[in-house]
C-alpha positions in Angstrom: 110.3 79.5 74.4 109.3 82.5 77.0 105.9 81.7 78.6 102.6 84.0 77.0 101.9 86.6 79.4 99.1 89.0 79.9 98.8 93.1 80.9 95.1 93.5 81.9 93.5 97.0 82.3 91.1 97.4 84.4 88.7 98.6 81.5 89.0 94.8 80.5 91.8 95.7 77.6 94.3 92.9 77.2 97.7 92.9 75.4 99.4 89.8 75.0 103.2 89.2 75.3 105.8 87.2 76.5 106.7 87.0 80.0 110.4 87.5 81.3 112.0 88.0 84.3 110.3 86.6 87.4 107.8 84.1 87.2 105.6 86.1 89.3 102.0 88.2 89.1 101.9 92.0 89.7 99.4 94.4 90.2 99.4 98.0 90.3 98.8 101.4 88.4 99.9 101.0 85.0 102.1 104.3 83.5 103.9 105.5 80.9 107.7 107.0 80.8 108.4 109.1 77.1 112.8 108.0 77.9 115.0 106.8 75.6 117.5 105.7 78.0 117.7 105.2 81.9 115.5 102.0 82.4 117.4 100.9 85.4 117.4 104.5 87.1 113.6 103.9 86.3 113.3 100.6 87.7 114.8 101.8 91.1 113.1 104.9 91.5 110.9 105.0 95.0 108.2 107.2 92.7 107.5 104.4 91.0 106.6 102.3 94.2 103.1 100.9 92.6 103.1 100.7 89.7 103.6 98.9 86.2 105.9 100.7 84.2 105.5 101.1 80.3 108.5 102.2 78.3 107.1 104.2 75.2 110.5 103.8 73.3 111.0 100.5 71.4 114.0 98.4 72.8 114.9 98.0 76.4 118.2 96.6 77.9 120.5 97.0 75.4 123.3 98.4 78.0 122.5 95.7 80.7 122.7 96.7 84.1 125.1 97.4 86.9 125.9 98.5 90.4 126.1 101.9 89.8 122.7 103.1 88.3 120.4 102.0 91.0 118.9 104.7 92.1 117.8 103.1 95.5 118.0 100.0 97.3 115.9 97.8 95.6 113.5 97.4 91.9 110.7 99.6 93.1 108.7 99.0 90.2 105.8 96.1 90.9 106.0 95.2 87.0 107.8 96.1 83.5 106.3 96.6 80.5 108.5 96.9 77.1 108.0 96.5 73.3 111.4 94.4 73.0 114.2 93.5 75.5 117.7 92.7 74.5 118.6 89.5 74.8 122.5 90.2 74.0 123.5 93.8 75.6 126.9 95.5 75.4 128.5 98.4 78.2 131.6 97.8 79.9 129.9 98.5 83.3 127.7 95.4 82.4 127.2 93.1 85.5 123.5 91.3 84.6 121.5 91.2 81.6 117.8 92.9 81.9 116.1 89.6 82.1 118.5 88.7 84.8 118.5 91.7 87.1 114.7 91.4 87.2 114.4 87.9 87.8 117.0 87.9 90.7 114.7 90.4 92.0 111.7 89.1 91.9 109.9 91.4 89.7 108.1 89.8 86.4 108.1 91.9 83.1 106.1 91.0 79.5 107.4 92.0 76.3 106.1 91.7 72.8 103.7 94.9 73.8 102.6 97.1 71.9 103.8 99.9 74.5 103.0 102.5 71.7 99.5 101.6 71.2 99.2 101.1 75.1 100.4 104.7 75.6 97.7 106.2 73.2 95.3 104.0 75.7 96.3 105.5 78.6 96.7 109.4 77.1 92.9 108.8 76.3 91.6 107.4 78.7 93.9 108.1 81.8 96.2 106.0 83.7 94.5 102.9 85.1 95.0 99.9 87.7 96.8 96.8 85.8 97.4 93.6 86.3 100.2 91.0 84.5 99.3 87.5 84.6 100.6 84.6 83.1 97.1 82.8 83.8 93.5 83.3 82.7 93.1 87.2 81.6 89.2 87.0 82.7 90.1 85.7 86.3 93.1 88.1 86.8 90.7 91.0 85.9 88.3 89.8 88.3 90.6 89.5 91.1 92.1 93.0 90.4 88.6 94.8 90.6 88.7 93.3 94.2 92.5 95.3 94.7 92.6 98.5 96.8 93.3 101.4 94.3 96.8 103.2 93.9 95.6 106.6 95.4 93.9 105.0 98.1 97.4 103.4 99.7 99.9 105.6 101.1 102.9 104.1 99.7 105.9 106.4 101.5 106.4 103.9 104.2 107.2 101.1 102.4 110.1 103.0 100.5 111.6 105.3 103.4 114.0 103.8 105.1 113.2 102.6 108.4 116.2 104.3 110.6 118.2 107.1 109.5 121.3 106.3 108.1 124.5 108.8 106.4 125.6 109.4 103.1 127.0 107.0 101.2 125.6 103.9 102.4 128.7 101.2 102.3 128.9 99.7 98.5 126.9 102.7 97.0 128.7 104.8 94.1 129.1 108.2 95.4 132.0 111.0 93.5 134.3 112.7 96.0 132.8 116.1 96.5 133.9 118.9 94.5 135.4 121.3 96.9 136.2 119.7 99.5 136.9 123.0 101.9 132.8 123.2 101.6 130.7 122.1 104.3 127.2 122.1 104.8 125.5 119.8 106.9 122.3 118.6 105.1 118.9 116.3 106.2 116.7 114.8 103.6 114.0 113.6 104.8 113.2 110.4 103.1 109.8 110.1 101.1 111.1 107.6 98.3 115.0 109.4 98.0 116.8 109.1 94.6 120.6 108.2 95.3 121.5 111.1 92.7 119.5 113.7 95.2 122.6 112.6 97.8 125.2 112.0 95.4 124.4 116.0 93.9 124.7 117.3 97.2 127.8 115.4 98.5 129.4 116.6 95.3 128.5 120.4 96.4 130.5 119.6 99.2 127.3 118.9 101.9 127.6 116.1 104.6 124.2 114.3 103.9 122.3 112.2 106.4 118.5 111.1 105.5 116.0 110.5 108.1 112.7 108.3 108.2 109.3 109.7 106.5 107.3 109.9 109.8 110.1 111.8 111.4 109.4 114.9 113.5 110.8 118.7 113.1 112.0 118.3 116.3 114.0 115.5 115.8 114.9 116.4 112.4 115.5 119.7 114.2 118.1 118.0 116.7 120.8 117.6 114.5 121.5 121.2 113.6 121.1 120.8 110.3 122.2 123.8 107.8 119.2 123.2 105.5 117.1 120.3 104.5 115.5 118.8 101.5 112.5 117.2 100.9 112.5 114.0 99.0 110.2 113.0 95.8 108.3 109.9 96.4 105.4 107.7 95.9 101.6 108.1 96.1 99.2 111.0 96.7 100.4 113.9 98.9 96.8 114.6 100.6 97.8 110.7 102.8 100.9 112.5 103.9 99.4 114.3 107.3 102.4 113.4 108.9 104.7 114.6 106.6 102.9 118.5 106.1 103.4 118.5 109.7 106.7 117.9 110.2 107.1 120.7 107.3 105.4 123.4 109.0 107.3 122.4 112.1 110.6 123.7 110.0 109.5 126.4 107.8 111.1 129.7 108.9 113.3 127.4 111.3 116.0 126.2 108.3 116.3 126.4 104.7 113.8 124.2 102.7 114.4 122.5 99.3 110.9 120.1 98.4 111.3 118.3 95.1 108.3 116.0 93.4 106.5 114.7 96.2 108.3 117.1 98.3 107.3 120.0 96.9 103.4 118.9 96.8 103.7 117.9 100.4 105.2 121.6 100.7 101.9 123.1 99.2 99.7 121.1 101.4 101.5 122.5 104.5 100.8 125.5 102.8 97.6 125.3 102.7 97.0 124.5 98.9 95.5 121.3 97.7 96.8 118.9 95.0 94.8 117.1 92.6 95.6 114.1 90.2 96.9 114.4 87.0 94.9 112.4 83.9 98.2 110.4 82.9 101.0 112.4 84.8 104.5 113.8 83.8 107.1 111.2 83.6 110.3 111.6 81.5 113.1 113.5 80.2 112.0 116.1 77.7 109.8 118.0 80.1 109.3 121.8 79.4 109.4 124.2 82.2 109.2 127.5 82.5 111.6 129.7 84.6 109.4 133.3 85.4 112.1 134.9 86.8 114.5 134.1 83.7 112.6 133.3 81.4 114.2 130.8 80.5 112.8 126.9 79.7 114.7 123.9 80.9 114.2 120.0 79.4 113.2 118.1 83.1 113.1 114.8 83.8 109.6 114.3 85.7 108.1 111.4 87.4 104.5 112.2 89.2 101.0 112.0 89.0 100.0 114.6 90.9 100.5 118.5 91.2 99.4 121.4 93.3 97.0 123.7 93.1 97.9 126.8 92.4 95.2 129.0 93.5 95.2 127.3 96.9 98.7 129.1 97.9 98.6 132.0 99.9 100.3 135.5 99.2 103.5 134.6 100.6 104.3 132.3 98.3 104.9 132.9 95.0 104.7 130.2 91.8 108.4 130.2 90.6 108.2 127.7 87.3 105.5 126.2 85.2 105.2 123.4 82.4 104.7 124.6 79.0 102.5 121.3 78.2 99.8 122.1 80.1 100.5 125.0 82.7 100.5 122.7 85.9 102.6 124.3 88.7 106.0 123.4 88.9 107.9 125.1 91.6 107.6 127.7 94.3 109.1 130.2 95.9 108.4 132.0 99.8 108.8 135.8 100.1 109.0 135.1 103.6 111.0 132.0 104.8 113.9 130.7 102.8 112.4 128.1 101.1 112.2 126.9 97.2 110.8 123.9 95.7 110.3 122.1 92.1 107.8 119.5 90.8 110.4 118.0 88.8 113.4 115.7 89.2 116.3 118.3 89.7 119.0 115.5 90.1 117.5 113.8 86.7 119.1 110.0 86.4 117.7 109.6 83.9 117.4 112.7 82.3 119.3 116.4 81.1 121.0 118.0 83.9 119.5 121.3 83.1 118.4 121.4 86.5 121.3 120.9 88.7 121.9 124.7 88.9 119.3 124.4 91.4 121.2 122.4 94.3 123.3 125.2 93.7 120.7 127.9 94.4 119.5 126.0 97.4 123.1 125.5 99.1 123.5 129.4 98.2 120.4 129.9 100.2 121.9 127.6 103.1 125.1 129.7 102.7 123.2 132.6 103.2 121.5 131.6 106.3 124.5 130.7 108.1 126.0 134.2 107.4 123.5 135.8 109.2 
């Protein structure tokens, strides 16, 4: 029989379960995701670098897992939170069973949850630090109160890969490029990359190389690039000195594309501030707002934070915004070619509403090499 387990909130709420995968403790900032699907995209996402993740929709695992949906190099989650896990899954990509993949990892999870329940908890009363225990609830929340705070860590460096290195990475899935007679050379700077970010651009016919967080415009600068994107990623964006820097070392110099922690490192380099959202966005059925279509696309999102708005000067102009609750959700300069989204444009999981914009930023690129 699986071992009892424990999530403890730091307001002293317990939910009991059933612990599976690793026989480990985690701590971190417990949040919710409103998917139906894409638990393994989830579980490798470099955004999620923190935290214990709750699944709002009943079952989990029923498709297994295998080597083609991570979406980075490792489970970034500290901890996994689900109502049920399937114990006998069925895809014929299936290399490892849920329990499996986690446990090989080293990440624990509880199940038996009421994740519903748990989600009305933290739509109430915010997002809040967590801790799953397999010990003496009581003890573990006393330890946790003792825990820095998520906000208070900056979180980038221990998901950015330590060197730069080219897309794809030996033994990582990537589709042969649409048109192959296309070429754009391509830098993302890595805050917590997504695999799909590269895979979206090789496909568009770029040649993609990712370099290190705490990388300089200059060097970034060095290797001619034709444009360059900045990644999502973990954490608040106001611990991310280094990384406004390195942006205002390269606007007006190349094209920019920030998405998710991207684009709120863009607004701080900017000049705006961001602030920290009372349970976040994180999901596939976002709505956003288009202004200069009008038109709304359904956006996979994964933050906590978002920028400020009035903090932007006159140059740049607020491009989309969520319908949900009117935080800002991409820019636009009138100046330098630059654009940016607070959502996950490459979704995995998620609609692909949004790829049109890879599209736009590459025509951008195109645009400044023809000058």
């Amino acid at each position: 029989m699986p071992e009892p387990a424990f999530l403890v909130l730091e307001d002293g709420t317990v939910y009991e379960g059933r612990a599976f995968g690793a026989a480990a403790e985690a701590t971190g900032e417990v949040v919710f995701n409103t998917s139906m699907t894409g638990y393994q995209e989830a579980l490798t996402d470099p955004s999620y670098a923190g935290q214990i993740l709750v699944m709002t929709y009943p079952i989990q695992g029923n498709y297994g897992t295998n080597a083609r949906d991570d979406e980075s190099r490792r489970v970034q989650v500290n901890a996994f939170v689900v109502r049920e896990y399937c114990e006998a899954p069925s895809h014929r990509l299936l290399t490892e069973r849920l329990h499996e993949y986690l446990a090989n990892r080293g990440v624990p999870g509880i199940a038996g949850v009421d994740t519903r329940a748990l989600t009305r908890r933290l739509r109430s009363a915010g997002v809040m630090m967590g801790t799953l225990t397999s010990g003496d609830p009581a003890a573990a929340l006393a330890r946790l109160r003792d825990l820095p705070r998520y906000g208070s860590v900056d979180l980038v460096p221990q998901v950015s890969s330590p060197r730069p290195f080219a897309w794809p990475p030996e033994g990582v899935y990537a589709p042969p490029p649409r048109d192959p007679a296309l070429y754009h050379r391509i830098v993302v700077v890595d805050l917590g990359v997504k695999y799909n970010i590269m895979r979206s651009l090789r496909v568009l016919g770029c040649d993609v190389m990712a370099m290190p967080a705490k990388s300089s415009a200059e060097s970034i600068l060095a290797l001619r690039p034709d444009g360059v994107v900045l990644s999502p990623g973990p954490g608040d964006p106001a611990l991310l000195d280094y990384a406004a820097e390195t942006v205002k070392g390269l606007l007006g110099r190349t094209p920019l594309m920030g998405i998710c922690l991207g684009h709120q490192v863009a607004g701080v380099a900017l000049g705006a501030k961001c602030y920290k959202l009372k349970f976040g966005h994180r999901g596939a059925n976002h709505p956003v707002r288009e202004y200069s279509t009008g038109r709304v696309h359904i956006t996979s999102q994964n933050h906590g934070y978002a920028v400020d708005g009035d903090g932007l000067p006159s140059s740049v102009e607020v491009s989309h915004v969520h319908l949900n609750d009117g935080t800002v959700e991409g820019m636009v300069h009138r100046e330098v070619p630059m654009l940016t989204i607070q959502y996950h444009s490459e979704a995995s999981p998620g609609p692909l509403d949004n790829m049109y914009l890879f599209e736009r930023f590459i025509q951008l690129v195109a645009a400044e090499k023809g000058r």
